[in-house]
C-alpha positions as CSV (number, residue, x, y, z in Angstrom):
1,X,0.0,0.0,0.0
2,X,1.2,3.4,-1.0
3,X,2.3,5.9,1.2
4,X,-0.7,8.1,0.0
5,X,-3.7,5.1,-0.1
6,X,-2.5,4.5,3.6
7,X,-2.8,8.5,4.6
8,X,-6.2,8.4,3.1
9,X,-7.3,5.1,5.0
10,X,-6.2,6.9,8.3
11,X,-8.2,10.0,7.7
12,X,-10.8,8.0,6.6
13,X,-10.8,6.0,9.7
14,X,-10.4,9.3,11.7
15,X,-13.4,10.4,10.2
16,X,-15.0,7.3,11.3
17,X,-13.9,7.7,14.7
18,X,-15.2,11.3,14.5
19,X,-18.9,10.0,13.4
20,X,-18.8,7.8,16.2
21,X,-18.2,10.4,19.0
22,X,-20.9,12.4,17.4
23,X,-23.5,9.4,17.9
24,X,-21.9,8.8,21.4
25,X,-22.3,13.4,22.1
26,X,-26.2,12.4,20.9
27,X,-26.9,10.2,23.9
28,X,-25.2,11.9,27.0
29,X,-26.6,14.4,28.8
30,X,-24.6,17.6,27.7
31,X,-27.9,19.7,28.0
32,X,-27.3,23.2,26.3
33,X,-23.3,22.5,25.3
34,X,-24.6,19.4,23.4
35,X,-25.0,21.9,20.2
36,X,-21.5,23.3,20.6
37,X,-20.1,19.6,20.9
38,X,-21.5,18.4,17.8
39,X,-20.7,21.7,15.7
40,X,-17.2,21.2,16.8
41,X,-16.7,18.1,15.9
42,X,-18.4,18.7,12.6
43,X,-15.8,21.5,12.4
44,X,-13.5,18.9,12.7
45,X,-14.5,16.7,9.7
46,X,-14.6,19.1,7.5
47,X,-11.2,20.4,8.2
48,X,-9.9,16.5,7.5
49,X,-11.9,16.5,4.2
50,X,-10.4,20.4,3.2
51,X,-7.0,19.5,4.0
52,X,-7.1,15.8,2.7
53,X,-9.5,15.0,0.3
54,X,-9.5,18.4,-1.4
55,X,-5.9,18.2,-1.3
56,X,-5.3,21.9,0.4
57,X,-2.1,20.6,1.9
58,X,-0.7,20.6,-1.7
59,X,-1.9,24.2,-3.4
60,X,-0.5,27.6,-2.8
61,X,-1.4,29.7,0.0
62,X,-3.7,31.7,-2.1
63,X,-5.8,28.7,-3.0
64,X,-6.1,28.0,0.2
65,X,-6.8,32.0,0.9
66,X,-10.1,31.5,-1.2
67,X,-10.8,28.0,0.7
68,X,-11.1,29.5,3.9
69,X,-12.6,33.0,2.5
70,X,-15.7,30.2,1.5
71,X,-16.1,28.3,4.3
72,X,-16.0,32.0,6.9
73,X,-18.6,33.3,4.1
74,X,-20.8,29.8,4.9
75,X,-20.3,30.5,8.7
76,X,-21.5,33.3,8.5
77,X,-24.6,32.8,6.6
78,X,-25.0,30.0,9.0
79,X,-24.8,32.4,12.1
80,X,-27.3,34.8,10.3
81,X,-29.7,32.1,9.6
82,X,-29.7,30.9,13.1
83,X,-30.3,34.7,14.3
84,X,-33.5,34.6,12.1
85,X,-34.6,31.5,13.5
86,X,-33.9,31.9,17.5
87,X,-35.4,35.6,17.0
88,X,-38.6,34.7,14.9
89,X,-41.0,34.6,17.9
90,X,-40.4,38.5,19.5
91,X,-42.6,39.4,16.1
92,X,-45.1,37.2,17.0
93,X,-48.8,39.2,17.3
94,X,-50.9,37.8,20.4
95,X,-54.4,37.3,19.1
């Protein structure tokens, strides 16, 4: 097995790994820092898929530049989103 094909089975098993602590976050009693938990570690996975199966470890730092200028332009649409939705019921007209 290739030096590469092995790196790739590691992340892969890694990622794995990381799907199974997410099932295991689901069924302890974090309470409110269960959302936090499960963001992060989705953080996580998609920093292995960026770095590895997007090959960002191999492109110029510019490349990469534009890489992370997407994924804060996601985060924050993400964060605005989430503002709409936890703020939707102060508008809310009592009958």
């Amino acid at each position: 097995m290739t030096a590469h094909i092995r790196t790739l089975v590691l992340v892969w098993i890694a990622l794995m790994a990381l799907l199974g602590l997410t099932l295991g976050a689901s069924f302890l009693p974090l309470g409110a820092f269960k959302p936090v938990v499960n963001v992060g570690i989705g953080f996580a996975k998609a920093a292995l898929i960026f770095w590895f199966f997007m090959h960002l470890r191999e492109v110029s730092g510019l490349i990469r530049l534009a890489a992370l200028a997407g994924a804060v332009g996601i985060i924050i649409m993400l964060a605005l989103i989430s503002s709409d939705y936890l703020t939707r019921h102060w508008l809310e007209v009592p009958l």
